[in-house]
N, C-alpha and C positions, 0 to 999 in steps of 0.2 A: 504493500500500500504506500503510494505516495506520501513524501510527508509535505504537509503543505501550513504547518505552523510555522510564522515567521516568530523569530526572537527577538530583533529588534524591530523599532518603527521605521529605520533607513532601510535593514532587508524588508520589510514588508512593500515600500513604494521604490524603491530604487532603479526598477524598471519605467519604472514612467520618463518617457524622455519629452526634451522643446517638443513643443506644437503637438502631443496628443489629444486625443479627443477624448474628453473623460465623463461620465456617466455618474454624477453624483445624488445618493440618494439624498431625502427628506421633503418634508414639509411646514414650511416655518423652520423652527427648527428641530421636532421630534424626528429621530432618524437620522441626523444629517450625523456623517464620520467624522467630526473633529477632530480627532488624533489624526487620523490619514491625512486629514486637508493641512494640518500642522505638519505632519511630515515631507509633503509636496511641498508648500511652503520655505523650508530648511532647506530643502535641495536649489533653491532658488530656480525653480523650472519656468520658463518664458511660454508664448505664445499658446497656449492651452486655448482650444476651444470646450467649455464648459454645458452640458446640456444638467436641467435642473428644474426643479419646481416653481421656485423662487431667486431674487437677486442679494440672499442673504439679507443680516440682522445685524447690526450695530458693527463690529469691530474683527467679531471670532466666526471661525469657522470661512461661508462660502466667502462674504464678505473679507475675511484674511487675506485668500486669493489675491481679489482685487486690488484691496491697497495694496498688496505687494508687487504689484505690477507681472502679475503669472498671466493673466487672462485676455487674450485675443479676440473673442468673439463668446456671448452669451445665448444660448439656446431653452428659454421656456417660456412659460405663460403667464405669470406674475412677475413684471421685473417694479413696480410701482410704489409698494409698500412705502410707509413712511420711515421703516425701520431699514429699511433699501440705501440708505444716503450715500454710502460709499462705492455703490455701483450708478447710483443718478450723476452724483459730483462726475465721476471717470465718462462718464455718455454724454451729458453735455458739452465737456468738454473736446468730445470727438477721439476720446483714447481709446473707446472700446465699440465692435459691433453687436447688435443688437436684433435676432432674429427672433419674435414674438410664435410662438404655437399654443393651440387653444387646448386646453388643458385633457380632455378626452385624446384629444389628436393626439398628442405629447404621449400619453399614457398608452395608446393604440399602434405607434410606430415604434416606440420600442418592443411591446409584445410582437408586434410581426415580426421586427430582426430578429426576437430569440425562437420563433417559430420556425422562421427559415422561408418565410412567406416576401414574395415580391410586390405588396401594400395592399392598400384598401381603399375603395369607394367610401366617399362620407359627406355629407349635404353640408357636412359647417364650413362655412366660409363661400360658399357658392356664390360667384356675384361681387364677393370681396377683392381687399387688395393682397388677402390672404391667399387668394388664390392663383395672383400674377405667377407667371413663369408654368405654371402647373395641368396638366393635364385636364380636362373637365368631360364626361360620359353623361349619356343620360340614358337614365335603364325604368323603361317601362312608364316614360313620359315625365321624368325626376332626374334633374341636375345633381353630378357629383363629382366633388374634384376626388382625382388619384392622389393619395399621401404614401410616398415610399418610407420603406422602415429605415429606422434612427440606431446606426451603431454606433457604438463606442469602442474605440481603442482599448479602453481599460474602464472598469467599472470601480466608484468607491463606495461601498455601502456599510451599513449600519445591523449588526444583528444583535439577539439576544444571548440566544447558546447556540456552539456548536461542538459537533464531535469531530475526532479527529478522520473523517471522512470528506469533513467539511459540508454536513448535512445541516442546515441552519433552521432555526424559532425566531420569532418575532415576540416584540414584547408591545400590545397594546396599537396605540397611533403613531409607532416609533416603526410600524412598518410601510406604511405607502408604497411609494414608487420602486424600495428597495428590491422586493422580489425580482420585477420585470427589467429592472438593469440587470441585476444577475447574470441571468439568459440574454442580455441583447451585445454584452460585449466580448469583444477577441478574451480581456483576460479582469476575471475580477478579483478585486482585494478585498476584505470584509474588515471589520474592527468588531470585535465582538466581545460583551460583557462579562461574560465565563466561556468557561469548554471543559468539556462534562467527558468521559469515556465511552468508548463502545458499545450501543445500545441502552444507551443510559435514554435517550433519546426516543419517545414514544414515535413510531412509526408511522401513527396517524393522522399526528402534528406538525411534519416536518413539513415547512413550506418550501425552501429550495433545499432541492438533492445538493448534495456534493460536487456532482457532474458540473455543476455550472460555478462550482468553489476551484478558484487555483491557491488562492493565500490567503489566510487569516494571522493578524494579531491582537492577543488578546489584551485588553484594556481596564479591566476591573468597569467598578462602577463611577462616573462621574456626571458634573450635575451641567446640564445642557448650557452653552453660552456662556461658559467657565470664564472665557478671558473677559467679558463684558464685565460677569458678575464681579469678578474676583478684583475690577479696576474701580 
């Protein structure tokens, strides 16, 4: 069996090079990797194009990114937040791009990439300027733009337990997005709060197999927006 426990936080992201395209779980901020995003961070990685829920919260985590100048291009559906200031300052300033997707879509294109699927029909945006550049069908007298699936070069998510199979649980609204990046990227890295042994792990529970786990490190417990709170 593979081992795919990283020991430190540098072996865990060290693979991530300039300009990948990364898949970061959360919402707000339940779920989001903050060690991982600390650790890309440290490595002073440039050009990242970033796919996401949101445009980050005060200071830590996705927002760390940006002031640190890692982030190239921003891909989700919320970038507006009030708590957003440090991805607003960097866009109007013209330092960062800004590709908006509507939250369904966002959620729907990455499931297709981890299915293996070449996209999907879907009315939202029809008409829009969401829709410039893009394909448009109409099936059975109903407009709908083609949305191709959304990979990632490397996926950073967020779990509760895993084993060392790298079979992962969710804990509550800390899981969102995280499942379906799993599956949609070349290679994912998890931070995960414990890890538990071999079949410690109820089988009926487990939301992502192993299969879609290459690296976990493990993080203990800490308390969301650490760097915010703790300034």
């Amino acid at each position: 069996m593979k081992n795919k426990k990283a020991e430190t936080l540098e072996d865990a992201v060290s693979r991530v090079p300039d300009g990948a395209t990364l898949l970061i779980g959360g919402f707000g901020q339940p779920g989001v990797p903050e060690i991982l995003i600390d650790g890309v961070c440290d490595l002073n990685r440039r050009d990242l194009t970033i796919v996401t829920n949101n445009a980050g919260t005060g200071h830590s985590g996705i927002a760390r990114l940006f002031e640190e100048g890692c982030v190239a291009k921003l891909i989700c559906s919320f970038p507006w937040a009030k708590e957003s200031f440090v991805f607003k300052e960097l866009y109007d300033a013209g330092k960062i791009e800004l590709e908006i997707v509507p939250q369904g879509t966002l959620a729907e294109r990455m499931r297709t990439a981890g299915a293996g699927l070449g996209g999907f029909l879907t009315p939202t945006g029809v008409g829009t300027d969401l829709a410039d550049g893009k394909q448009t069908m109409n099936v059975d007298g109903k407009d709908y733009v083609l949305e191709k699936p959304l990979v990632g070069d490397f996926a950073l998510i967020k779990a509760y337990r895993v084993d060392p199979r790298g079979n992962l649980i969710y804990r509550k609204t800390g899981r969102n997005f995280n499942p379906i990046m799993a599956m949609a990227a070349a290679h994912t890295i998890v931070e995960v709060q414990e890890d538990v042994e071999i079949d410690d792990l109820d089988p009926e529970v487990i939301v992502t197999p192993g299969v879609f786990v290459d690296t976990y490190y493990v993080t203990g417990w800490y308390e969301i927006g650490k760097e915010r709170n703790a300034s």
